[in-house]
C-alpha positions as CSV (number, residue, x, y, z in Angstrom):
1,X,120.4,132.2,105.7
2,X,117.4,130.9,103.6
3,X,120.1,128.7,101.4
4,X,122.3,127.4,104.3
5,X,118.9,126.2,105.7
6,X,118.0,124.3,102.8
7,X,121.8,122.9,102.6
8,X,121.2,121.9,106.4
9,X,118.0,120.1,105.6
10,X,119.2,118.6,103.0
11,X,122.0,117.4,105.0
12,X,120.5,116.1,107.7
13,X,117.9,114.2,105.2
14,X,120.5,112.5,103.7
15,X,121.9,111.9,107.1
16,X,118.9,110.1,108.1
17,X,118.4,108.1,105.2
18,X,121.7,106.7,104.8
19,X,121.9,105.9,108.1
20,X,118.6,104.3,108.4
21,X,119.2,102.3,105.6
22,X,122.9,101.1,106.9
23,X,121.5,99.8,109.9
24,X,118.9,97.9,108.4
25,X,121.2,95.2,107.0
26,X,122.8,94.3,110.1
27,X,120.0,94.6,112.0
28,X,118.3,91.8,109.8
29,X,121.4,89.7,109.7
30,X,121.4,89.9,113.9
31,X,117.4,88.9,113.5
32,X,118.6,86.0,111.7
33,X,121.1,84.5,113.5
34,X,119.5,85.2,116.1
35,X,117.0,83.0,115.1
36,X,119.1,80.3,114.2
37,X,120.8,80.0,117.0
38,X,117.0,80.1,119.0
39,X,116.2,77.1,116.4
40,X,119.0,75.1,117.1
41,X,118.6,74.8,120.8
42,X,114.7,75.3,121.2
43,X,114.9,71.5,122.8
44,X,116.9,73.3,125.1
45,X,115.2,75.9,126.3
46,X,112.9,76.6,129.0
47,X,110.2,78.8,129.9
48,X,111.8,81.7,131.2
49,X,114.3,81.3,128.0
50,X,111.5,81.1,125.6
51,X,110.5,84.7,127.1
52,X,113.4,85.9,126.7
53,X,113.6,85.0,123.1
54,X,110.1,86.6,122.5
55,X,111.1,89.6,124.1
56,X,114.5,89.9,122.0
57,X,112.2,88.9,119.1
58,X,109.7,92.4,119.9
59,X,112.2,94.7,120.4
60,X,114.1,93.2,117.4
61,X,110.6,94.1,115.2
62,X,109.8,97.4,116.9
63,X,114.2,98.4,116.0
64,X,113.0,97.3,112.4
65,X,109.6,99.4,112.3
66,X,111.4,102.4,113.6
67,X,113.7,102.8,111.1
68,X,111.8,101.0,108.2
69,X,109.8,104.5,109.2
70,X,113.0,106.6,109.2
71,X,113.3,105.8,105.4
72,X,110.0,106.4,104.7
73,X,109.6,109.4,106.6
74,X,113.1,111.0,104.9
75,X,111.4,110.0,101.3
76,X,108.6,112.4,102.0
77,X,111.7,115.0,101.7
78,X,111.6,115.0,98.0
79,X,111.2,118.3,96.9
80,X,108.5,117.7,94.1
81,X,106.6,115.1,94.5
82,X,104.4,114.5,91.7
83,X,100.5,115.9,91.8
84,X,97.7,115.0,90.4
85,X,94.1,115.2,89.9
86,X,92.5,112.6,92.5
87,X,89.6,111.5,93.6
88,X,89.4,111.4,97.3
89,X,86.5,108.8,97.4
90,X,88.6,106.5,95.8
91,X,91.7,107.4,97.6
92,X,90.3,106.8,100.8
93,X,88.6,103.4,99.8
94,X,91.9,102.1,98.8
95,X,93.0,103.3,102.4
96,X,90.4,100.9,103.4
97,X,91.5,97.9,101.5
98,X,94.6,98.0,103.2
99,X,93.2,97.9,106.7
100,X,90.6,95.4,105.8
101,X,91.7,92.5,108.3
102,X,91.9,95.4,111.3
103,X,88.8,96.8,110.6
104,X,86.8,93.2,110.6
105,X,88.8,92.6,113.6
106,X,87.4,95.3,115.3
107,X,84.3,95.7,113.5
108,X,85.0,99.1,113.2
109,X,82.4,101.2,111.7
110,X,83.7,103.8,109.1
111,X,81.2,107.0,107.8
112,X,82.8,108.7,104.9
113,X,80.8,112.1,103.4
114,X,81.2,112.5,99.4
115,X,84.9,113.3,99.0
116,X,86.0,116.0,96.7
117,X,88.7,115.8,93.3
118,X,92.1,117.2,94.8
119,X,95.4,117.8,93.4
120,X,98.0,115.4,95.6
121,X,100.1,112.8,95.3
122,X,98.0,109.4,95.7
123,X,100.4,106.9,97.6
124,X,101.3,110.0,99.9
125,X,97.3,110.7,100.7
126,X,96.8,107.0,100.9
127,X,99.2,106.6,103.5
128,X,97.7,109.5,105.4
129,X,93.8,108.7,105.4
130,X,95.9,104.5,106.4
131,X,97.5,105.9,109.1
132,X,94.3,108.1,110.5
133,X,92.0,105.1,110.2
134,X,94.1,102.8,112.3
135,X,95.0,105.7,114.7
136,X,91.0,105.5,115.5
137,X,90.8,102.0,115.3
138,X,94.2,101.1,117.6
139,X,93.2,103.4,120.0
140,X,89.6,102.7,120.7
141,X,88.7,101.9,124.4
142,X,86.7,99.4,125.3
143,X,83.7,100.1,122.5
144,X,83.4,99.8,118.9
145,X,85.6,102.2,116.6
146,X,83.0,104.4,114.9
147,X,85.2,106.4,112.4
148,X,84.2,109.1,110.5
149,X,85.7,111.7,107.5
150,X,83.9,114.5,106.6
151,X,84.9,117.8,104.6
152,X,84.0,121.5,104.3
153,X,84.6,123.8,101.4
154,X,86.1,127.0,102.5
155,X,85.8,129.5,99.8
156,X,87.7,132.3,100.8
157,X,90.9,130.4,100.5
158,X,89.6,128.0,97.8
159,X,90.6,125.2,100.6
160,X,89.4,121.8,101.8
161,X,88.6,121.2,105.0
162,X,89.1,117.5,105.8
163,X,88.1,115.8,109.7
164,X,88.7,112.7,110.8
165,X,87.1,111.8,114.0
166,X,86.8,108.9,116.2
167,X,85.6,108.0,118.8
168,X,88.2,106.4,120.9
169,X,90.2,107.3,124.3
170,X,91.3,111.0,123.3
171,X,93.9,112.6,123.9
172,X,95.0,114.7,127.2
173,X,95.4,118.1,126.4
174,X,98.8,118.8,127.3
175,X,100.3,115.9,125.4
176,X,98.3,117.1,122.2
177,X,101.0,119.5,120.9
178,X,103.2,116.7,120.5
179,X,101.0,114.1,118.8
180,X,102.8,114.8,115.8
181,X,106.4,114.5,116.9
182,X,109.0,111.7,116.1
183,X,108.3,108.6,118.0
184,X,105.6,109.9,120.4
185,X,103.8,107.2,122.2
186,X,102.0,108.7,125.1
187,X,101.1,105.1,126.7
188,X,104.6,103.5,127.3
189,X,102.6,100.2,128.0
190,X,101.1,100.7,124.8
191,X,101.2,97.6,122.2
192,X,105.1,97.8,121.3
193,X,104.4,97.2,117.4
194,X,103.1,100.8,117.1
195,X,105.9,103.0,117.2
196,X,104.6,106.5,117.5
197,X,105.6,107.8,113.7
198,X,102.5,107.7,112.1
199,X,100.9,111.1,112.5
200,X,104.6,112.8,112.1
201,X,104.4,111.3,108.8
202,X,100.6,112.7,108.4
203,X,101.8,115.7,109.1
204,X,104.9,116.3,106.8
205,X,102.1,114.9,104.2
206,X,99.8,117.5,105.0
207,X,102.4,120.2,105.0
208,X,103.9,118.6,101.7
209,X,100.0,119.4,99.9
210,X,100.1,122.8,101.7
211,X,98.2,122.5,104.4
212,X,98.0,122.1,108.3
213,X,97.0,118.9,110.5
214,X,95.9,119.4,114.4
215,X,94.1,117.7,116.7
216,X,91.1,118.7,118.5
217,X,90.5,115.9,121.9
218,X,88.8,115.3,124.9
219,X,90.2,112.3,127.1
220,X,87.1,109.6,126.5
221,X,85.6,111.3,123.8
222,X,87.4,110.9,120.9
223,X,89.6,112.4,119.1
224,X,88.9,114.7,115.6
225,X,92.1,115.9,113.2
């Protein structure tokens, strides 16, 4: 049972990934026309077209997003994915870099404790401490995103113990145990551009370094995983 597992797994990766990627290339040929066509008759349009066309033109990005995050979700499949000694500090500060323009945005404030040297696969734990930093910042309330990631040695596993907290909305806790699902946004009127992927792929990081990700929340109080 263990091997026709894998073989259904393995299936249903490829699956994924080839059909992600064959939709992609008429998807962006549709964007495109679609955009000529809005370009050679913008004289002609009025206001309630040019809604329209900006509402074909979000739903056209959020298609894109989805299964731009399909691929890159079904890439963390890989069976070995290469490990190596890294240091977390620096891990996470490039996870800064790349959310530079949101976190001046939002003058988010971001309190990291000395980070440990791990074994992990950098652009994987990049993309995990990326996606928990904007998490906070995105979904802040009305005050200013105070972020902050801490760890704990536990030696009777030889484990790290990593938090990141925030303190933004929270989450309710009956929608908390599926945080981590495909496509989860618990706000539908939630800005469209975020697509409810990004802690599943935190999570099949996590599992993919050994580990386990939850969520600890209390609705206006923040959120720590």
């Amino acid at each position: 049972r263990t091997l026709e597992l894998e073989s259904s797994n393995a299936f249903m990766h490829n699956l994924s990934d080839g059909a992600a990627k064959d939709l992609m290339a008429p998807l962006y040929s549709t964007i495109e026309y679609f955009q000529l066509l809005v370009e050679r008759n913008l004289k002609n349009l009025d206001a309630t077209s040019l809604n329209f066309v900006e509402g074909v033109n979000n739903q056209g990005a959020r298609l894109r997003h989805m299964l731009e995050s399909l691929v890159e979700y079904s890439r963390l499949q890989e069976e070995n994915p290469r490990h190596v000694e890294l240091d977390l500090n620096m891990t996470i500060q490039i996870a800064k870099q790349q959310l530079h323009q949101e976190i001046l945005k939002h003058e988010a404030v971001i309190t990291i404790d000395v980070m440990p040297v791990v074994l992990g696969n950098e652009s994987q734990l990049i993309t995990l401490f990326r996606n928990l930093l904007s998490n906070g910042i995105h979904f802040r309330g009305n005050q200013q995103p105070k972020i902050e990631i801490s760890t704990t040695y536990i030696s009777e596993s030889n484990q790290w113990h990593l938090m990141v907290k925030d303190n933004g909305i929270g989450i309710p806790e009956e929608d908390q145990f599926r945080v981590f699902d495909f496509f989860t946004r618990l706000n539908p009127q939630d800005d469209l551009s975020r697509i409810g992927m990004g802690l599943a792929i935190c999570k099949r990081i996590v599992e993919l370094h050994g580990g386990e990700i939850s969520v600890s929340s209390e609705v206006g109080k923040g959120s720590e995983f």
